[in-house]
Every structure is written in C-alpha cells, then in structure tokens.
N, C-alpha and C positions, 0 to 999 in steps of 0.2 A: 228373400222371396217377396215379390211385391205382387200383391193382387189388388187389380181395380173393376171396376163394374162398368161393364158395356152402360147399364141401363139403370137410371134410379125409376123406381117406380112411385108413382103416385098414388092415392086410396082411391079406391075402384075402376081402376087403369085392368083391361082384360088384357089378358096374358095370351098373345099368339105363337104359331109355329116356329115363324121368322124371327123374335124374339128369342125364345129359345135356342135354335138352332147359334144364332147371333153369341150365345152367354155359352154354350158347348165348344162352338168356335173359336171363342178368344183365347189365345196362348198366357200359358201362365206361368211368368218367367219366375 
C-alpha cells in the first residue's frame, strides 16, 4: 500500500477547501 501526499505543507500555509477536497480525492492504492 503506497500512500503519498498530494501536498507538503509549509508553517503557516492556510488550509483551504480545494486543498482538502484535493487530499479526499487522491486514490490510495
């Protein structure tokens, strides 16, 4: 099972919808 990250985030990087939805999104094989 390999899981990777749509998104690294950065320190005080605000966290939007599209982000979200984005990281719900990604199939995880």
């Amino acid at each position: 099972m390999a899981i990777s990250r749509v998104k690294t985030w950065v320190a005080a990087e605000v966290l939007t919808a599209a982000d979200l939805n984005a990281e719900f999104d990604n199939p995880i094989d």
